[in-house]
N, CA, C and O atoms as a GROMACS GRO file, in nm:
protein
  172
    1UNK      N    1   8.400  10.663  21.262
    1UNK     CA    2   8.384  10.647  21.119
    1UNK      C    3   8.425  10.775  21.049
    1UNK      O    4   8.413  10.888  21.096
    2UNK      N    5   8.478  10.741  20.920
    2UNK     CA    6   8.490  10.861  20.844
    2UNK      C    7   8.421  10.858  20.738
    2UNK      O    8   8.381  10.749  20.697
    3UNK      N    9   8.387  10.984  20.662
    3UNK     CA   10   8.344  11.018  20.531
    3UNK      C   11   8.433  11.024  20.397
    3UNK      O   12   8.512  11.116  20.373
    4UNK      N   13   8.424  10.975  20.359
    4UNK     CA   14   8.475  11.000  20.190
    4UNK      C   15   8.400  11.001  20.048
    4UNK      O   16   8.310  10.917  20.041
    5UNK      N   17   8.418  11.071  19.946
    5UNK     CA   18   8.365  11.101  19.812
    5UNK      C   19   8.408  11.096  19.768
    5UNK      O   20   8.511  11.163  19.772
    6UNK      N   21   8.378  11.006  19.666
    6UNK     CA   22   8.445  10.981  19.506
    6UNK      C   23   8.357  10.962  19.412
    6UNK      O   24   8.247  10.908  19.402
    7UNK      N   25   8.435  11.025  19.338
    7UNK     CA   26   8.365  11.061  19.178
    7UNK      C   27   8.471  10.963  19.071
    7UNK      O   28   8.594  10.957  19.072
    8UNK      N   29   8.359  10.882  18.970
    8UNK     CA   30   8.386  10.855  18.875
    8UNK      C   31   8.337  10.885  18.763
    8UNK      O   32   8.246  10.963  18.735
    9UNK      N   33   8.418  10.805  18.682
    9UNK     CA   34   8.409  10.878  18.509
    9UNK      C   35   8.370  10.719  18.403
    9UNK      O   36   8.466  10.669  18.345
   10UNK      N   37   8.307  10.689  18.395
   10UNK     CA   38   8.294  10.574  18.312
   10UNK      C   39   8.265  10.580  18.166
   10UNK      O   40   8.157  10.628  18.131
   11UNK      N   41   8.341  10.541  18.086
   11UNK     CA   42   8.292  10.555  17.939
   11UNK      C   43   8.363  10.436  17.843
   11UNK      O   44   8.438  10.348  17.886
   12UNK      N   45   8.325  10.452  17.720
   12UNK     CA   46   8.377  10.304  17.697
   12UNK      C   47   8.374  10.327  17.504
   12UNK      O   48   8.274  10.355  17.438
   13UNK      N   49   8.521  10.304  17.450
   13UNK     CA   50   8.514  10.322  17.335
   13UNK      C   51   8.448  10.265  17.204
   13UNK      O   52   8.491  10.279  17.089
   14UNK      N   53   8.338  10.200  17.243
   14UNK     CA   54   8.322  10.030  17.204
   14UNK      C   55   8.165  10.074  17.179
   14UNK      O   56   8.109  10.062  17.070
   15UNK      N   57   8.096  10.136  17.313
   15UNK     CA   58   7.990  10.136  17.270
   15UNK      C   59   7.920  10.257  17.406
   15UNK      O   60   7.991  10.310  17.491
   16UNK      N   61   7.781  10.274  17.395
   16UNK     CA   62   7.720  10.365  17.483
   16UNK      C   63   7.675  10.289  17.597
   16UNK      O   64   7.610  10.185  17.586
   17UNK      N   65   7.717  10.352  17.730
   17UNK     CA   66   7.717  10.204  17.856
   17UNK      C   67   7.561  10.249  17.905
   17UNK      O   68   7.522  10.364  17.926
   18UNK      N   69   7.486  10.131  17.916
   18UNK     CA   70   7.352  10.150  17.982
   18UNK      C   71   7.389  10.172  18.097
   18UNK      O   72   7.501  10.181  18.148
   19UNK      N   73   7.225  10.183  18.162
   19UNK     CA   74   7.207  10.199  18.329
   19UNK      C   75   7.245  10.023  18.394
   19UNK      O   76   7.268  10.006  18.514
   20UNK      N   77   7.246   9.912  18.297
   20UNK     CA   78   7.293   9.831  18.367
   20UNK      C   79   7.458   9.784  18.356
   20UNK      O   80   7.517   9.727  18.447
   21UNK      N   81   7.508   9.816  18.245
   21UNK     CA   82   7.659   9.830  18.229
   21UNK      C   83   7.719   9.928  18.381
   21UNK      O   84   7.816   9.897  18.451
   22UNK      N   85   7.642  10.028  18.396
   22UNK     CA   86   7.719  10.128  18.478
   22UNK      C   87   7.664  10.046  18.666
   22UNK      O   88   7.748  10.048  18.755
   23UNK      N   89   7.576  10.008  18.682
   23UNK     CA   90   7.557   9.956  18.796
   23UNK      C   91   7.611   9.819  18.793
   23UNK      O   92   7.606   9.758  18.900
   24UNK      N   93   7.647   9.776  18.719
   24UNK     CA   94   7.753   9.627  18.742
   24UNK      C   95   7.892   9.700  18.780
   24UNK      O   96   7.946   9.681  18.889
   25UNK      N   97   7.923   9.750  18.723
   25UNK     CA   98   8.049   9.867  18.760
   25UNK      C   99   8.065   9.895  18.902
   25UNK      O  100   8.147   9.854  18.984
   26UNK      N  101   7.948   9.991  18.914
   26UNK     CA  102   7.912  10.056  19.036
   26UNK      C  103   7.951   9.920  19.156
   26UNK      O  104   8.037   9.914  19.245
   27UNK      N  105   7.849   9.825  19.112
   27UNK     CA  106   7.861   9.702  19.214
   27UNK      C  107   8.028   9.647  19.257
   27UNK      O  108   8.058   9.590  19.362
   28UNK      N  109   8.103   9.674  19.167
   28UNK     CA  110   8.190   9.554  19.158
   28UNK      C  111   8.308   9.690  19.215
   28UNK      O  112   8.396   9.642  19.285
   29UNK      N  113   8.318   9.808  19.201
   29UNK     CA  114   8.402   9.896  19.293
   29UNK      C  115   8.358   9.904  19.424
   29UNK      O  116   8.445   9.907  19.511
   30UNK      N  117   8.251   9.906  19.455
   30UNK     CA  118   8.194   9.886  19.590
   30UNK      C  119   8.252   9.731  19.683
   30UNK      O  120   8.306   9.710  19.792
   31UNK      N  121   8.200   9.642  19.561
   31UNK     CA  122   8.273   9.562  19.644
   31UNK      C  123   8.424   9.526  19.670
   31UNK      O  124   8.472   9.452  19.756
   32UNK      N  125   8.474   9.585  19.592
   32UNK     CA  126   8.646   9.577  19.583
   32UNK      C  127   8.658   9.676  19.696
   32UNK      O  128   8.731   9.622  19.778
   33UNK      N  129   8.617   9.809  19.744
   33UNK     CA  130   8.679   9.873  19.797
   33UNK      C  131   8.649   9.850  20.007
   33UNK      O  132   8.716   9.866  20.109
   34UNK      N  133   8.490   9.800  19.966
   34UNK     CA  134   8.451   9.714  20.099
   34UNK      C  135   8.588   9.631  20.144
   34UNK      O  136   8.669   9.645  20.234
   35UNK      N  137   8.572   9.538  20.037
   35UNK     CA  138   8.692   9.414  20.038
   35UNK      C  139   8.850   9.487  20.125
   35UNK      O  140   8.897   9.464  20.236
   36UNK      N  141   8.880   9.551  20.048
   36UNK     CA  142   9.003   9.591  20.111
   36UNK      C  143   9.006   9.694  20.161
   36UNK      O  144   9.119   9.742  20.167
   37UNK      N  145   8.907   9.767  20.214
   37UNK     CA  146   8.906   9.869  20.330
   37UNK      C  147   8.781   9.857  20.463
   37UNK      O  148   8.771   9.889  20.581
   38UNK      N  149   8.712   9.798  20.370
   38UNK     CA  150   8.607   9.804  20.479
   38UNK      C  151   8.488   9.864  20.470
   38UNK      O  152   8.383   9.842  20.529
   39UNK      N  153   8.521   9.954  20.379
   39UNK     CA  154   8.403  10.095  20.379
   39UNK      C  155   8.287  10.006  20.304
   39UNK      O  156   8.280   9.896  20.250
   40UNK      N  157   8.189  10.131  20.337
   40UNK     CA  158   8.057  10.058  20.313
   40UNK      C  159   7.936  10.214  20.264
   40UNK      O  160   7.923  10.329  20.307
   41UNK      N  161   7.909  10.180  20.220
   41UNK     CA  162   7.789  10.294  20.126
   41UNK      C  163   7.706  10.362  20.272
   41UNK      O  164   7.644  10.285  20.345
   42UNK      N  165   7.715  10.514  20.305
   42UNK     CA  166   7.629  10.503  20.376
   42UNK      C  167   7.470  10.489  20.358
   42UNK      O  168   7.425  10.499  20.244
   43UNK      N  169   7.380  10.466  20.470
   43UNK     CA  170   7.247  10.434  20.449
   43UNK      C  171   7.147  10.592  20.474
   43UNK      O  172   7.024  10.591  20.462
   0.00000   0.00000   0.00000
C-alpha cells in the first residue's frame, strides 16, 4: 500500500458552505477517487 495527501480548497460564490455542504463534497471525492483508483481513507 501507499500513502497519499491531498489538500483541498472548497468555496463557493453563491453562498457560505456549511459543515454539511462540505461533507457531501468530502463524500462524493472519496467516492470518485475509491471508484477509479481504489484508494480508501485510512482507519
Amino acid at each position: 500500500k501507499k500513502s497519499v495527501m491531498l489538500r483541498f480548497w472548497m468555496g463557493s460564490d453563491e453562498k457560505t458552505l456549511s459543515s454539511e455542504d462540505i461533507e457531501q463534497r468530502l463524500k462524493a471525492i472519496i467516492k470518485a477517487l475509491n471508484k477509479a483508483t481504489g484508494a480508501e481513507i485510512r482507519q
